[in-house]
KEVO-998079 format. One record per residue (C-alpha): residue number from 1; x, y, z; residue in three letters. Coordinates in steps of 0.5 Angstrom, whole numbers, always signed. Example, Ala and Ser with C-alpha at 12.3 -4.5 7.8 and 13.67 -1.06 7.14 Angstrom:
<atoms>
<num->1&X->+25&Y->-9&Z->+16&residuo->Ala>
<num->2&X->+27&Y->-2&Z->+14&residuo->Ser>
</atoms>
This chain:
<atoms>
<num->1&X->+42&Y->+9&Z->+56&residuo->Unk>
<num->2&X->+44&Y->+15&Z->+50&residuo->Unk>
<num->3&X->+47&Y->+9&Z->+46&residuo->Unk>
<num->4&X->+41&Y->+4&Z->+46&residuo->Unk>
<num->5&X->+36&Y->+11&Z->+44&residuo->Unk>
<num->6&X->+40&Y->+12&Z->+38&residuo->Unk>
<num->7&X->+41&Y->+5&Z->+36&residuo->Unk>
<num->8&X->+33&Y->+4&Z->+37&residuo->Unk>
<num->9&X->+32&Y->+11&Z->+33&residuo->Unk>
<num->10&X->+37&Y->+8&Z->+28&residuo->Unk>
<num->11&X->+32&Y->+1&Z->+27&residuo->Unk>
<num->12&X->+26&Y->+5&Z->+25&residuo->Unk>
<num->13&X->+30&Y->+8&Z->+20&residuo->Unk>
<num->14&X->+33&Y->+3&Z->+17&residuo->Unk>
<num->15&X->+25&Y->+0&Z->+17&residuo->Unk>
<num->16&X->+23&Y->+7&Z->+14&residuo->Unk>
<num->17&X->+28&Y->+7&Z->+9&residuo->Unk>
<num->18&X->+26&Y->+0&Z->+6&residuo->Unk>
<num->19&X->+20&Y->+2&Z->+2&residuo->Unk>
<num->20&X->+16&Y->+9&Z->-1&residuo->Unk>
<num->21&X->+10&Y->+7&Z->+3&residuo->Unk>
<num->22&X->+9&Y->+7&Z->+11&residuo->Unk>
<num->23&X->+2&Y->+4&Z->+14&residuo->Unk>
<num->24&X->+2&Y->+5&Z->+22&residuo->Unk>
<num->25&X->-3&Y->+0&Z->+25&residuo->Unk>
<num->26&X->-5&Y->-1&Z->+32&residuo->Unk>
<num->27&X->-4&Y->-8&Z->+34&residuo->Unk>
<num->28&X->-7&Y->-7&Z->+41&residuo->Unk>
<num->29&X->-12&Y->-14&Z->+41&residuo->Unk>
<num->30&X->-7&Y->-18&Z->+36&residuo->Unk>
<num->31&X->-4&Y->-24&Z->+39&residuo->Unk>
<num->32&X->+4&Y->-27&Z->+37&residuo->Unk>
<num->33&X->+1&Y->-33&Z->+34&residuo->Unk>
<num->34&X->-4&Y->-27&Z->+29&residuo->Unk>
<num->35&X->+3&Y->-23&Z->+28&residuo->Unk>
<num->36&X->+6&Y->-30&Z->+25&residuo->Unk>
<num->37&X->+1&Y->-30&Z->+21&residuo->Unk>
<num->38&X->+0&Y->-24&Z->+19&residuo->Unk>
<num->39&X->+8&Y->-23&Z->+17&residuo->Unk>
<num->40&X->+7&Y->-30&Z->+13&residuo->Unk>
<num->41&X->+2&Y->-27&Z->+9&residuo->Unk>
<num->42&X->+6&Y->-20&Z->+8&residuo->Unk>
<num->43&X->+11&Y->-24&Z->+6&residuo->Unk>
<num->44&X->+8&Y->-27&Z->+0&residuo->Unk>
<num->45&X->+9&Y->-18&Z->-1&residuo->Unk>
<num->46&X->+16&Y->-18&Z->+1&residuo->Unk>
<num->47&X->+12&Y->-12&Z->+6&residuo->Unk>
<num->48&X->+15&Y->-13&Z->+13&residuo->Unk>
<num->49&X->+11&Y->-12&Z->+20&residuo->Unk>
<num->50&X->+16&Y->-9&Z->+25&residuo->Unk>
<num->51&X->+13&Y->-7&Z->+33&residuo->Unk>
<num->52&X->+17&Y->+0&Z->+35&residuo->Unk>
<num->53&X->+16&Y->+6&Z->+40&residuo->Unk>
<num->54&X->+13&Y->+11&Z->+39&residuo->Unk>
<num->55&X->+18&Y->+17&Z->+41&residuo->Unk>
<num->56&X->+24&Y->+13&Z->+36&residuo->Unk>
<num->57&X->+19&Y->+13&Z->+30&residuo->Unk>
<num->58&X->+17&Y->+20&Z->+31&residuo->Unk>
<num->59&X->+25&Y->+22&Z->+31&residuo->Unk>
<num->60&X->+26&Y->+18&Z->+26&residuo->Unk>
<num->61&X->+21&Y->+20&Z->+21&residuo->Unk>
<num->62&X->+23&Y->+27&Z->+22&residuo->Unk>
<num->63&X->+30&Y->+25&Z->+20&residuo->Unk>
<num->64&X->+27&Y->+22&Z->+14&residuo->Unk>
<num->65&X->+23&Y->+28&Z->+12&residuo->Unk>
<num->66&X->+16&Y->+24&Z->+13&residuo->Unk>
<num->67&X->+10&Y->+28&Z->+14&residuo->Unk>
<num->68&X->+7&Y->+29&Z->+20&residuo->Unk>
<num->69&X->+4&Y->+23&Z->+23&residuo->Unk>
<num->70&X->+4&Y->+25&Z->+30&residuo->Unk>
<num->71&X->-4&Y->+24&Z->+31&residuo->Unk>
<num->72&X->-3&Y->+18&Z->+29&residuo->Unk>
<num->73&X->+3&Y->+16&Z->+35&residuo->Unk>
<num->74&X->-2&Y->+14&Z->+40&residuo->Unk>
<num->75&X->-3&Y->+7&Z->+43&residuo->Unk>
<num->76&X->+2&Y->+1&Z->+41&residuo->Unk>
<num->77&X->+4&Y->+2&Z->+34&residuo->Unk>
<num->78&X->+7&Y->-3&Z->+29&residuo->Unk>
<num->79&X->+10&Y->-1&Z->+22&residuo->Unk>
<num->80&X->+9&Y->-4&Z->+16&residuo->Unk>
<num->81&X->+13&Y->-3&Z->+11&residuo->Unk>
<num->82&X->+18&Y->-6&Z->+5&residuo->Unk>
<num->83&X->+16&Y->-9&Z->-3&residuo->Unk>
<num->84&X->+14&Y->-5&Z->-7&residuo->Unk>
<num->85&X->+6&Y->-6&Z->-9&residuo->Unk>
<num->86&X->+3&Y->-2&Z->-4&residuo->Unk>
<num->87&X->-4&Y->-4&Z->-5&residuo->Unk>
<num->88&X->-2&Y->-11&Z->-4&residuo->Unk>
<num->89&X->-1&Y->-10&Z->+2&residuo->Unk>
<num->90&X->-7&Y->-6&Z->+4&residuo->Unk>
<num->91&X->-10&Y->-11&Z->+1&residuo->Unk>
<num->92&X->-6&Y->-16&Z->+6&residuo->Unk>
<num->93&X->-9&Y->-12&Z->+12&residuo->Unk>
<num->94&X->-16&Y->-11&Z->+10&residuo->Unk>
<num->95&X->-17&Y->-18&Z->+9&residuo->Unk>
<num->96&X->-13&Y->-19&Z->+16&residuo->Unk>
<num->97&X->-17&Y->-15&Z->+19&residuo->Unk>
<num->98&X->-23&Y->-17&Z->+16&residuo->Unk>
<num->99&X->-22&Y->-25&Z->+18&residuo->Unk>
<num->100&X->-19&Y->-22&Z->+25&residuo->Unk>
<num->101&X->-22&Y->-16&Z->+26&residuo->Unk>
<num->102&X->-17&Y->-14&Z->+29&residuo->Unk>
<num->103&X->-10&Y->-9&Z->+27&residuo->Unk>
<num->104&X->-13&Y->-2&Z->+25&residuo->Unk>
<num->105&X->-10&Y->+2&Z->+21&residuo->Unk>
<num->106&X->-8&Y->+8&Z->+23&residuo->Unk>
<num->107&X->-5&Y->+12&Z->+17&residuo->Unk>
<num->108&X->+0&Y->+11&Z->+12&residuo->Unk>
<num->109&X->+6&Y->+15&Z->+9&residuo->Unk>
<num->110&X->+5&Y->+14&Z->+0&residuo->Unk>
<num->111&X->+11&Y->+17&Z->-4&residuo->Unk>
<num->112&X->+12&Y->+23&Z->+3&residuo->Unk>
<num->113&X->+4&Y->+24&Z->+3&residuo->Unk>
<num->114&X->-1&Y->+22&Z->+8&residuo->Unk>
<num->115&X->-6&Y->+17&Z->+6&residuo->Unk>
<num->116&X->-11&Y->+16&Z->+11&residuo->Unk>
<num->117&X->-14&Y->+9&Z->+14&residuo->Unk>
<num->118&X->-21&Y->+11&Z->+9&residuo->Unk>
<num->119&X->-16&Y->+12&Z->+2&residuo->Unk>
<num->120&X->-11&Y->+6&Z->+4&residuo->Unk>
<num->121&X->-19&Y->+2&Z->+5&residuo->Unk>
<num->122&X->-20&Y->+4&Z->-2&residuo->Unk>
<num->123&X->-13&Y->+3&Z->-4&residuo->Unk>
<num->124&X->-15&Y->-4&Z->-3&residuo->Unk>
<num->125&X->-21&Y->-6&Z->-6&residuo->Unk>
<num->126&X->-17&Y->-3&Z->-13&residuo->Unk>
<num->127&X->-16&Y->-10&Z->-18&residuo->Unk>
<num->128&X->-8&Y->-12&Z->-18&residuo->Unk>
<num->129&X->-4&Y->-8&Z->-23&residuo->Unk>
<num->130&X->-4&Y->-13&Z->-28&residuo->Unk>
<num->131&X->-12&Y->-13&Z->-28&residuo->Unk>
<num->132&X->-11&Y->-6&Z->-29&residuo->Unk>
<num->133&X->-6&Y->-6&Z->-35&residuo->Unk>
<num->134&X->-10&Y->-10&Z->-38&residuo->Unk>
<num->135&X->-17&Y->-6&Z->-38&residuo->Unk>
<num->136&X->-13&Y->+0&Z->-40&residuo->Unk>
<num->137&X->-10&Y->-4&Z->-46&residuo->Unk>
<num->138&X->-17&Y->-7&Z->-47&residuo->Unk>
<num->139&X->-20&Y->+0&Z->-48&residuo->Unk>
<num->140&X->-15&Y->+2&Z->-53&residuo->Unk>
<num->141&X->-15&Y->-3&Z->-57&residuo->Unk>
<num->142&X->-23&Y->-2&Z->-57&residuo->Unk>
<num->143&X->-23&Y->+4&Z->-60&residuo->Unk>
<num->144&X->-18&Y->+3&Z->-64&residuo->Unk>
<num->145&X->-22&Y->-2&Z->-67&residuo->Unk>
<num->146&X->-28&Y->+2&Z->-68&residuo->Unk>
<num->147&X->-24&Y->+7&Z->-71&residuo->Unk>
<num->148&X->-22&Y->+2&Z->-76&residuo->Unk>
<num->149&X->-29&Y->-1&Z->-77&residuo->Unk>
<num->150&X->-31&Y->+6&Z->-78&residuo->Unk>
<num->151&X->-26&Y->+8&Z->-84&residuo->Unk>
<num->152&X->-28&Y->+0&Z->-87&residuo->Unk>
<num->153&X->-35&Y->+3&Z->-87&residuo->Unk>
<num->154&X->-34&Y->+11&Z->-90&residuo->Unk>
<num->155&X->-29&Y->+6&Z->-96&residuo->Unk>
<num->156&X->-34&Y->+1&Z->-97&residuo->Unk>
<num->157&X->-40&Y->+6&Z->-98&residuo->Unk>
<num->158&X->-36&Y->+11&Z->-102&residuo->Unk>
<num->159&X->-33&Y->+5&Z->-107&residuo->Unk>
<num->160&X->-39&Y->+3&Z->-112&residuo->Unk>
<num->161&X->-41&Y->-5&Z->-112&residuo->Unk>
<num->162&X->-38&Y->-9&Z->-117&residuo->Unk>
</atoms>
């Protein structure tokens, strides 16, 4: 029995181990055909959603230096972890659970910190990466702009009119 405990503690490391995030989620109302659908569309992620025990993952998690996320270890818990575009993901989940209304999320693990349920929700409303480089690089270009608009003006107003 020893033997099957380490190996199960081992997996959840293994799972633990594929990504800098961890989501738990309760999956209590979530039927196989709704779990299918779901890994396909996490796939798209490169995120994997993995059903584990609750005592392995506490063992785990505490081997791997995770913070304490013994509150959220109650009832069945499903891990999802892996790719790396964490807002993706939530976003994934959100629309899941939104289409569904099922699989809560518990809590999250990002880069060894805990995020609640609330901050993963608003993790996921965030526009994808790309939108958000681009605004950025807007916004520089922008100022850049009116500041080269503004040197043109001080030039043209100080030269006299030909």
């Amino acid at each position: 029995m020893r033997a099957e405990k380490n190996y199960l503690i081992a997996e959840v490391e293994t799972h633990l181990k594929k990504s800098e995030y961890v989501i738990l989620a309760n999956f209590t109302k979530v039927t196989v055909s709704d779990v299918a659908d779901l890994r396909a569309k996490l796939a798209a992620e490169k995120a994997e959603f993995h059903v584990v025990k609750n005592s392995s993952l506490r063992v785990a998690a505490k081997a791997l230096g995770l913070p304490e996320i013994e509150s959220a270890l109650t009832g069945p818990t499903a891990v999802v972890v892996g790719g790396k575009n964490p807002a993706g993901v939530a976003k994934v989940l959100k629309k899941f659970f939104q289409d569904k209304q099922k699989l809560e999320v518990k809590i999250g693990v990002l880069d060894k910190k805990l995020v609640s349920a609330s901050d993963l929700a608003k993790m996921a409303d965030l526009p994808p990466f790309e939108a958000l480089r681009s605004q950025f690089l807007s916004l520089l270009t922008s100022n850049a702009a009116s500041f080269v608009r503004v040197l043109d003006a001080k030039v043209k107003k100080e030269q006299p009119a030909a």
